[in-house]
C-alpha positions in Angstrom: 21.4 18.8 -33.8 22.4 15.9 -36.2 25.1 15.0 -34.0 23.4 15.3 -30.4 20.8 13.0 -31.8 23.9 10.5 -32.9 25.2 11.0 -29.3 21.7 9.8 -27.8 21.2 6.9 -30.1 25.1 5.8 -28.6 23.2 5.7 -25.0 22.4 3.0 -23.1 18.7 1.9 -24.5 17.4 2.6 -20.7 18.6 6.4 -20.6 17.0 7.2 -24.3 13.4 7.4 -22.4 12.3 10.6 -20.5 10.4 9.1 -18.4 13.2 7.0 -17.2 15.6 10.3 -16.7 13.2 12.2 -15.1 12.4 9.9 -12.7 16.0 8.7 -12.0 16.4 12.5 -11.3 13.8 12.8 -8.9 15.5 9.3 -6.9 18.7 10.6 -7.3 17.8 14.1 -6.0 15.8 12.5 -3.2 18.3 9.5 -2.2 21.0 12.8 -2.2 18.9 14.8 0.5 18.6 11.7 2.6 22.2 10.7 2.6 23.3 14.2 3.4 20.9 15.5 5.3 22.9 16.3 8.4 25.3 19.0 6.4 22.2 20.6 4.2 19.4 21.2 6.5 19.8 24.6 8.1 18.6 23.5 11.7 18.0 20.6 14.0 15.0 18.7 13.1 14.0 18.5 16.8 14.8 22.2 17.9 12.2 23.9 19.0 11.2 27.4 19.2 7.6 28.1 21.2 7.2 31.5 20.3 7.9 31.3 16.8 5.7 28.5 16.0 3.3 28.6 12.7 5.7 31.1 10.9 4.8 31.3 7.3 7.6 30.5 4.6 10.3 33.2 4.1 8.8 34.9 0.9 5.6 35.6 2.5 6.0 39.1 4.2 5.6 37.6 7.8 8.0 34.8 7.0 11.2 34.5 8.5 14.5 33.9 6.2 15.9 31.7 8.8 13.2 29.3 8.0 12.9 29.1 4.3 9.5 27.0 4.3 8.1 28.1 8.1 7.6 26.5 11.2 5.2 23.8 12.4 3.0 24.1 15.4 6.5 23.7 17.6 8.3 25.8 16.1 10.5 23.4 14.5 11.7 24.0 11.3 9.5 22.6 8.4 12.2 22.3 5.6 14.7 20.5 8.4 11.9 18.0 8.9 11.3 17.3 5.4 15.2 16.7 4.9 15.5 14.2 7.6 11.8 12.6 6.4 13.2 11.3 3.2 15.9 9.2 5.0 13.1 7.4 6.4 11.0 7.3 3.5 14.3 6.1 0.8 15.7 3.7 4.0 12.0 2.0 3.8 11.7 2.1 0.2 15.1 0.3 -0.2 15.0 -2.4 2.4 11.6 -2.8 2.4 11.2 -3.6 -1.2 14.6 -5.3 -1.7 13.2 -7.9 1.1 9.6 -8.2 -0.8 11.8 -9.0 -4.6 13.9 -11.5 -2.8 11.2 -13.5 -1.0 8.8 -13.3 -3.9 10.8 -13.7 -6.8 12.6 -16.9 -4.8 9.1 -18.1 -4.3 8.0 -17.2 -7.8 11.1 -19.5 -9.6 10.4 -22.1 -7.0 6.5 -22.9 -8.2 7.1 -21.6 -12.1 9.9 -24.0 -12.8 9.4 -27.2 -10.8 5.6 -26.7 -11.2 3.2 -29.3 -9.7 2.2 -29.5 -6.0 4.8 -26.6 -5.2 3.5 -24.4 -7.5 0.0 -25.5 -6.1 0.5 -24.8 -2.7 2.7 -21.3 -3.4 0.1 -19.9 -5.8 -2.5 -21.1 -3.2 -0.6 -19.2 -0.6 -0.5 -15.7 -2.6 -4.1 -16.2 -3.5 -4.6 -16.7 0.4 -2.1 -13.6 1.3 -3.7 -11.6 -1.4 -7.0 -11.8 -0.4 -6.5 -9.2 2.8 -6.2 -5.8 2.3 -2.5 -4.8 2.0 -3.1 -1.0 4.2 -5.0 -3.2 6.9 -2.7 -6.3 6.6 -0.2 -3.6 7.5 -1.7 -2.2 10.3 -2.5 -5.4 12.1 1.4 -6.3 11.6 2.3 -3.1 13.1 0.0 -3.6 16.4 1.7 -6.5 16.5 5.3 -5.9 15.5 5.2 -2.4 17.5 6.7 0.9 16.1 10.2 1.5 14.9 12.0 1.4 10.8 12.7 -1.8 11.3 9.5 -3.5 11.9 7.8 -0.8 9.0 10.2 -2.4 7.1 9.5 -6.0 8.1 5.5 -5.4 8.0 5.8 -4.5 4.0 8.2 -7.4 3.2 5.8 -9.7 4.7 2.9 -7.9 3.0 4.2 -7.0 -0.5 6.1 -10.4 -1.4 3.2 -11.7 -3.2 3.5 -9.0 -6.1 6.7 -10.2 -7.6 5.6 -13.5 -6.5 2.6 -13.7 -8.8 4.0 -11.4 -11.6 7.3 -13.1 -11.8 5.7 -16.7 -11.5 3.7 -16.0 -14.6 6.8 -14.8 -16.8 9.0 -18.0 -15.2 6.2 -20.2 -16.9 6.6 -18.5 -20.1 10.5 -18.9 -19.8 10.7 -22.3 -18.5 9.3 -24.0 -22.1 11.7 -22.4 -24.4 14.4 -24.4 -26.0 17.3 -23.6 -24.5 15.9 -24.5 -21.1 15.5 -28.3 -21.9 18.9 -27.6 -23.9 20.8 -26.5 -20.5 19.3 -30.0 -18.9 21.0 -32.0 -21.5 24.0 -30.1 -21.6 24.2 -31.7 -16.9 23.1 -27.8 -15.5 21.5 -28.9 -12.7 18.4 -27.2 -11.7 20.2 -24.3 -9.2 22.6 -23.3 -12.3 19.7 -23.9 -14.7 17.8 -20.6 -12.5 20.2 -18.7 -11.9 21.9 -19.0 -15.4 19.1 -19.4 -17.7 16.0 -18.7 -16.3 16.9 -15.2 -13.8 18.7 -13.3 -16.8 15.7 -13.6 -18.8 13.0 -12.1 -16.1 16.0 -10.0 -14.3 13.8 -6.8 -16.5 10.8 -7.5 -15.2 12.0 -7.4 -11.5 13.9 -4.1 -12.1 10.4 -2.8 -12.8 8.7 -4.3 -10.3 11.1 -3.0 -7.5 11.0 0.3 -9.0 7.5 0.6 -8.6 7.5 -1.4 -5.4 9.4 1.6 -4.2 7.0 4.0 -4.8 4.3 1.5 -3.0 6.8 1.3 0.3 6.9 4.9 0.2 3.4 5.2 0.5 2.7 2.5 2.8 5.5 4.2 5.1 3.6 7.6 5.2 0.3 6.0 5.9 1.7 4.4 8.8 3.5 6.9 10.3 -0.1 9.3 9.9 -1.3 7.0 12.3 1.2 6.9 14.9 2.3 3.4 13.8 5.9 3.5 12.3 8.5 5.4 13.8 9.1 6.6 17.0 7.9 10.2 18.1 11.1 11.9 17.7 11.8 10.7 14.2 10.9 13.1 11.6 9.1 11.2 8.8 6.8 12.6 6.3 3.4 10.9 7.3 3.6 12.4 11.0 4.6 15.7 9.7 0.8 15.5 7.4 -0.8 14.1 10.4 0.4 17.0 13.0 -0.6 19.8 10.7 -3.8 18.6 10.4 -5.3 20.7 13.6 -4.0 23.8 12.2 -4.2 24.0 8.2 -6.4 27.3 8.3 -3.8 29.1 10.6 -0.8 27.2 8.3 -2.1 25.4 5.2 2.0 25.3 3.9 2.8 22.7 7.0 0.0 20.4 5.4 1.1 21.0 2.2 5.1 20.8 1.9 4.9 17.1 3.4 2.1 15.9 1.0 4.2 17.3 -2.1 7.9 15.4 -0.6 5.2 12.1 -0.5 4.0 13.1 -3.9 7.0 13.8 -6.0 8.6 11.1 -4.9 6.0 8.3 -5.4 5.9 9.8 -8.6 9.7 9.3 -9.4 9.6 6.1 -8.4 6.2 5.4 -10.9 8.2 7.1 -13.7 11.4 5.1 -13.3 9.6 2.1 -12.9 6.9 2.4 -16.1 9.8 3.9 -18.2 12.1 0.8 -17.4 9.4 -1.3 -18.2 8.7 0.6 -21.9 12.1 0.0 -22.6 13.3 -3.5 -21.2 10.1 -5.0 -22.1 10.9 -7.0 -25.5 6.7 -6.7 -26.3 6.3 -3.5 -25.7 9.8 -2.8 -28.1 8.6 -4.8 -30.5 4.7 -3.3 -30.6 6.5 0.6 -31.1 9.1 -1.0 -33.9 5.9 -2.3 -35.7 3.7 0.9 -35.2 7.1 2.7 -36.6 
């Protein structure tokens, strides 16, 4: 025991917290069923099979082992479905919230360092942004925009942008008056080397945890969208059209409702842990607030 706990002190500081391993676990596990999808689910997502539609999952004494977790209202097999569902969902939640960090943290260095009327006119621009609703901000891009992964993608860039942009502009503030930033003036950085030198490294935390949790968010968003026949196209599997096509028939076949909720659910929370554990352990406060209470 002595020496295990000699072996986990050795770790990196980020893989020491549960939360931070259990979550990467759930990603990984996820992000694995998405990329290989094709060779592990046992049938075609789109094949269909009228009459055995609504079958039960294979432990129930109806079920049928060829279908592990049943058959929707097509036929179509529900485990299939969820396997091809989280390559939407992991394809959204990587693009979409890559795109959102890049356009608001740019935005966020611009106004926190140079300060003045372009921090005036960005903050006034969140503050604008902000002030719809994100789930209806989204749904009026997509009416615009049309269905497909690509626009999803595009409607929660141009909706989510303003979190890192407000969180990260706050901590750019805090960064841009210490020492060493005046220091790297003196020293003929210009401004460009000056951010991406001195001021990135030290928020570079910060935006690890807010991706990870914008993840989570993009997942969400994703599944709301497709309930509502507003994301991908018909013959996509995703998880939010799976939830909103068992509706009609959870007395008859509650486990179509519910297999598809649990995929949305597990991996949100994943994304929540890996993104709140990062956060406990990159965050210098936080570190500093459990050495003292130690």
């Amino acid at each position: 025991m002595r020496g295990l706990g000699a072996r986990l002190r050795r770790l990196p500081a980020p893989l020491r917290s549960g939360r931070v391993v259990v979550g990467g676990l759930i990603v990984l596990f996820v992000a694995v069923v998405a990329i290989f999808a094709p060779w592990i689910a046992p049938h075609d997502p789109a094949d269909q099979d009228l009459f055995g539609n609504l079958l039960p999952p294979a432990w129930d004494a109806m079920g049928d082992p060829l279908y592990p977790l049943g058959t929707d209202s097509l036929g179509r097999d529900i485990l299939s479905h969820l396997i091809y569902g989280a390559r939407v969902a992991m394809v959204v939640a990587v693009l979409a919230s890559l795109g959102a960090m890049v356009l608001g943290v740019t935005l966020a260095h611009v106004a926190g360092y140079f300060g003045g009327w372009i921090d005036w006119l960005i903050t006034r621009l969140v503050d604008l942004w902000m002030s719809f609703p994100p789930v209806i901000l989204s749904l009026i891009l997509m009416v615009g925009l049309g269905v497909g992964v690509d626009n999803v993608i595009l409607a929660i860039i141009l909706v989510d942008w303003t979190r890192f942009c407000r969180v990260v502009r706050a901590e750019v503030l805090v960064v841009r008056r210490r020492d060493y930033i005046p220091a790297a003036r003196l020293l003929g950085f210009s401004h460009p080397r000056t951010l991406f030198r001195e001021v990135l490294p030290s928020v570079l935390p910060l935006i690890i945890t807010l991706m990870s949790l914008e993840m989570g968010i993009a997942v969400i968003v994703e599944a709301i969208l497709s309930f509502v026949g507003l994301s991908v196209e018909s013959d996509v599997p995703a998880w939010g059209m799976m939830i909103a096509d068992s509706r009609q028939y959870m007395y008859q076949a509650v486990w179509s409702l519910i297999f598809p909720i649990l995929a949305v659910l597990i991996t949100v929370l994943g994304f929540n842990l890996l993104g709140d554990g990062l956060r406990r352990t990159l965050d210098p406060k936080l570190r500093q607030a459990r050495h003292t209470e130690a």
